[in-house]
N, C-alpha and C positions, 0 to 999 in steps of 0.2 A: 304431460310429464313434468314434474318439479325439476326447476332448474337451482340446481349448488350454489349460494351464490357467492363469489372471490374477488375481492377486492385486494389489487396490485399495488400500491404507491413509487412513483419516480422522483428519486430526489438528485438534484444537481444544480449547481451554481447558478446563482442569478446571472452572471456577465462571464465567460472563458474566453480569454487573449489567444489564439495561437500564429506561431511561425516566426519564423526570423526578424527582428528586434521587435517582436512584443511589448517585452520588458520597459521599452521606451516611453510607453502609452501610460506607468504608474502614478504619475503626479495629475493626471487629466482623471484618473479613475475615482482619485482621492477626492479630488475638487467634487465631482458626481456626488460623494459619498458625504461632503459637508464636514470633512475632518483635515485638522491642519497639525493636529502631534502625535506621531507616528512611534509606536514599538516595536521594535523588530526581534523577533525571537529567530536566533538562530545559532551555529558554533563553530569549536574553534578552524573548525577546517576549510568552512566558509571565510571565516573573518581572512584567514591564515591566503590564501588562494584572492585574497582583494575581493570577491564580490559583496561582501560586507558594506566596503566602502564603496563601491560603485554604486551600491544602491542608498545610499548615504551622502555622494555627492549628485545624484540625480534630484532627492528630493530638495536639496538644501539649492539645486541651480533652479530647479523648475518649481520651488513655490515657498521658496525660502524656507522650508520646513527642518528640524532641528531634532533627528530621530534620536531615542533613545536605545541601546543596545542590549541584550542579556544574549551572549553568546554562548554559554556554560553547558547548554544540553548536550549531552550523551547522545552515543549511538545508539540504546533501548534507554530511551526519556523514561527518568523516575520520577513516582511522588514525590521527590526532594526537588528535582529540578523544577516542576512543577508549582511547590510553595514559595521557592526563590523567586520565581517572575512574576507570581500572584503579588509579593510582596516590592518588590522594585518599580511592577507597573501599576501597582497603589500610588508609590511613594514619590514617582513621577509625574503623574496628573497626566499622562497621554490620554486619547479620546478614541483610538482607535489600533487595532495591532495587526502587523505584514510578519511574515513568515517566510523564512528566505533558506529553503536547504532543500532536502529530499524529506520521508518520512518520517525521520525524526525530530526535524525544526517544526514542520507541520503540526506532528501529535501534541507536541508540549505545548505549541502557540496556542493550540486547541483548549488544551487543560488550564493552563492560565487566563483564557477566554469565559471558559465556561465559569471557573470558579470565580472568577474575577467579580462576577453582576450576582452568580447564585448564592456565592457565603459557602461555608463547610469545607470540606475539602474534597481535593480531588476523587475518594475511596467512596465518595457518596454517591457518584455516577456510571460505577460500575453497573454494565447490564445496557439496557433498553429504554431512550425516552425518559431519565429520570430527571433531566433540567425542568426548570419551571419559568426560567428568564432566559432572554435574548443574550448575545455574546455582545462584546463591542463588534460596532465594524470591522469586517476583515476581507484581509486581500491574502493570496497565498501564492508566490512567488517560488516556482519549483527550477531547481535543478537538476534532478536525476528523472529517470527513465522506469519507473516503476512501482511505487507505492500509491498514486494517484490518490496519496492523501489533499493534496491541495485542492481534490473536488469531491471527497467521500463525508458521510456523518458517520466517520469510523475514527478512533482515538484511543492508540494502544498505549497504557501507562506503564510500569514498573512499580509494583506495589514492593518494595525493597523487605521488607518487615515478610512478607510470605516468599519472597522470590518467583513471584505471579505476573505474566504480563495482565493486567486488567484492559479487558476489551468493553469501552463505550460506546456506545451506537446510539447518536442520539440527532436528530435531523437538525438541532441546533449551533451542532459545529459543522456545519455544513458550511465553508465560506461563500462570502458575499461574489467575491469575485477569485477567479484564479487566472495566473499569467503562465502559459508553459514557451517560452521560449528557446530553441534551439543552442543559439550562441551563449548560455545561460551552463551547457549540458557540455559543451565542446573539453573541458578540462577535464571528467571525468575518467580517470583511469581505466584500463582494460579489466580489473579484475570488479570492481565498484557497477560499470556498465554492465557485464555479465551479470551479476549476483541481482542486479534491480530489472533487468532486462528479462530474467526467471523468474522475476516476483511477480512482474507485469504477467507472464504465462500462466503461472499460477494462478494469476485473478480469473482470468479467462478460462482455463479448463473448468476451476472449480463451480464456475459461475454459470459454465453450459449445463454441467450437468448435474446441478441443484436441483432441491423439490420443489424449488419457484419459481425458476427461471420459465422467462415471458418470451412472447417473442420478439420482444424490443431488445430483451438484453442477451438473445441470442443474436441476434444482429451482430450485436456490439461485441461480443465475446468472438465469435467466428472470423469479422473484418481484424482482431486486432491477432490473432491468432499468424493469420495470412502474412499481416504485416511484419508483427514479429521474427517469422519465419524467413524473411526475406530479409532483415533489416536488422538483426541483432547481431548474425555474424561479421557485416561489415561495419557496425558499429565498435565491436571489440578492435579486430583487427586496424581500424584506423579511430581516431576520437575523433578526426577532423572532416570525416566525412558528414558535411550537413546535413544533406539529403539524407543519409542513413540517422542521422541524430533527430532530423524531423520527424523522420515517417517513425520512429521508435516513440519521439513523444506524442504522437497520434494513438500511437499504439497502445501506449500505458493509459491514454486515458480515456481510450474505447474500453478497456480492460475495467479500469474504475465505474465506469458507467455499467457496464454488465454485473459487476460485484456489487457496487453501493444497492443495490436494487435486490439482486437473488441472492444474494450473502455468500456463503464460502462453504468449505467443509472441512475435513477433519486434518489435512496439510496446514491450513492454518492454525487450529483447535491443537495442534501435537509442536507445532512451529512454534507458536506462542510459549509453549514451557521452557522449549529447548532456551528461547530468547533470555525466558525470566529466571531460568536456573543457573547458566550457566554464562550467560550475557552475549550469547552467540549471532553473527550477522542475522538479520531477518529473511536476504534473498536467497543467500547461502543455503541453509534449513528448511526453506520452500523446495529449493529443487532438488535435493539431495530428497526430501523425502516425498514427491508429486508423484515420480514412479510406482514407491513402493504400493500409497496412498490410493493412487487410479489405478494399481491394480487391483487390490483390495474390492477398489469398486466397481470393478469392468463388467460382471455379469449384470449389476442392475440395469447400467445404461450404454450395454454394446453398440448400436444402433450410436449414440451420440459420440463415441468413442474413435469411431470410424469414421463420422464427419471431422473428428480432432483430426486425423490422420492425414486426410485431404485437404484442413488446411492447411495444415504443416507440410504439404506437397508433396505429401504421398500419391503414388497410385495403387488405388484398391482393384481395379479394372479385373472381374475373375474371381476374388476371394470370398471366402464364406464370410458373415458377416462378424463371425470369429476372429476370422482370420486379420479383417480388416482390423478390427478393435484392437490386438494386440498391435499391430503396426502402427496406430497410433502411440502407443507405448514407447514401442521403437524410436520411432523417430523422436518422444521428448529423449530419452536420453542421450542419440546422440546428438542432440542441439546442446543440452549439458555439457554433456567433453567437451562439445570443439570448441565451446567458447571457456572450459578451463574451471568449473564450478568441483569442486571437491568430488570423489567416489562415496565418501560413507561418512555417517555420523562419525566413528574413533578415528578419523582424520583431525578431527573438530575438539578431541578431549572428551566424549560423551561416552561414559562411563555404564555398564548394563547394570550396577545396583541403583544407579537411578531412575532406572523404569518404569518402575512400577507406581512411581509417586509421579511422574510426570503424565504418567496415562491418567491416574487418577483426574487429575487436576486435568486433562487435554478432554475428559469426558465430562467436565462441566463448565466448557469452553462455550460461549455461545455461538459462536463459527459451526460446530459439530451442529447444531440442530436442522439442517437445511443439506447435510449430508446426504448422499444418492442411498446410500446402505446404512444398516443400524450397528454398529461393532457391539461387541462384551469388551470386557477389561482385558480379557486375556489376547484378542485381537488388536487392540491398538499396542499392547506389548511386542506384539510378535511382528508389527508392522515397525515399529522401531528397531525392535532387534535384527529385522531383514535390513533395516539401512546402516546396520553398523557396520 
């Protein structure tokens, strides 16, 4: 009998720091890395909260090193913000760029990276694998609980001229090293920890029940499900709980390893417009539309559905396998409420005359292609217009 044959790829960081002061170990990693002038892309809410400069007098005690700052990114990083640091980390002569926030310090550091050795601009790398050069060295220094940009080759831009989020997927902004420290994450508000704490879930759902998903990144998608489930509520209700801030950044970035690998689907693919039209949170728009999204797609992959269900610590014990599936549903939303994530898109400003150009454009997201089910246009409208 001929055998199919499918080749998988696992991508993820040469070196990952975890646990309580991590962070401490960045001027030893640098030394590793044979780089002594440091860029740090990151913004204002970073700089504003001091971690800006803690990571600024860490490198200046421990290796005399003399960072340079572009703090200016957005919470959806534009091609503008993107040409600003291509251009500042020209003009600076640094040899190497850290990246110091959650998803958004990441994306941009990404895009400044890439264009930085490749030339052209950011709109060239829309898609898949379009680099042809190495990035500088890089380290990625994460704060938040969710986007597990600091270990993906995912880099979502703001194309501002279309109102697009531009999705790159390119294994070369994959960074060299990433650092998820706990005490890094302890500042984050109750409603910022929720919104990235849903994002991290989202990776994981979407990433179980892809058309590629391996059993490596089901591993990884399941454990971090588990953990989340345990770990997000006490996360909100205290910031200062470490334990619950650790086991959450375990969790997001079991989540990333699952997704960087089986890709995503169409909550991303629909998340993505919401992001570029309208400039709306990224975690917010994940969980407000994963319900509607996994319901959508429950009949393809019931059976995986109902594993969701038992992570999230259900008991199925009895039920059809029906039955089980929708109770996984159940229980994301109410992990939703309790930790305070919006009920519906028109909470958010999202308007039903823009539907139908958002669908357009969420069907040639490249997220959507690695979806469980295949929608028409008129489907992912009506999947939107269910979350209004």
């Amino acid at each position: 009998m001929a055998v199919k044959e499918e080749v998988y790829g696992f991508f993820i960081p040469t070196v990952t720091l975890m646990g309580i002061g991590a962070h401490k170990e960045l001027c030893n990693q640098m030394k590793s890395l044979g780089v002594s002038k440091p860029f740090i892309v990151s913004d204002k809410g970073i700089t504003a909260c001091g971690l800006t400069k803690q990571i600024c007098d860490l490198l200046k005690d421990g290796m005399g090193a003399d960072a340079v700052v572009y703090d200016e990114t957005v919470p959806n990083p534009t091609d503008n913000n993107v040409a600003e640091g291509v251009a500042l980390y020209e003009k600076s002569g640094c040899d190497m760029i850290i990246t110091l926030g959650g998803g958004s310090s990441h994306d941009c550091g990404k895009g400044i990276g890439i264009v930085s050795t490749n030339g052209g601009s950011i709109h060239d790398f829309e898609g898949v694998d379009k680099s042809t050069k190495a990035m500088p060295p890089f380290i990625a220094i994460n704060t938040t609980a969710g986007t597990a940009s600091e270990m993906t080759r995912f880099c979502i831009i703001t194309d501002t001229s279309r109102k697009v989020k531009m999705a790159i997927v390119d294994w070369r902004v994959t960074p060299a090293i990433a650092i998820n420290d706990p005490l890094l994450m302890m500042g984050m508000p109750p409603a910022l920890t929720a919104a990235t704490g849903m994002d991290a879930l989202t990776h994981s759902v979407e990433a179980y029940v892809s058309t590629i998903a391996t059993p490596v990144t089901d591993a990884c998608a399941i454990k971090s499900i588990e953990l989340i489930a345990d770990n997000l509520r006490p996360a909100v209700a205290n910031g200062q709980d470490v334990v619950a801030r650790d086991n959450m950044a375990y969790a997001e970035y079991l989540a990333g390893m699952a997704f960087n690998n089986a890709s995503l689907g169409y909550v991303h693919a629909m998340a993505h417009q919401l992001g570029g039209y309208y400039d709306l949170p990224h975690g917010v728009c994940n969980a407000i539309l994963l319900p509607h999204v996994s319901e959508f797609n429950l009949i393809s992959k019931l059976d995986r559905f109902a594993d969701i269900a038992v992570a999230l610590g259900e008991n199925i014990d009895g039920l059809s396998l029906r039955d089980a599936a929708d109770l996984g549903l159940e229980a994301i939303r109410i992990l939703s409420a309790d930790v305070g994530i919006p009920a519906s898109l028109t909470e958010l400003g999202v308007k039903t005359q823009d539907l139908k150009i958002m669908a357009e454009n969420a069907m040639k997201d490249a997220c959507g292609i690695t979806n469980p089910r295949i929608p028409t246009l008129d489907d992912v409208i009506g999947i939107y217009k269910a979350a209004l």
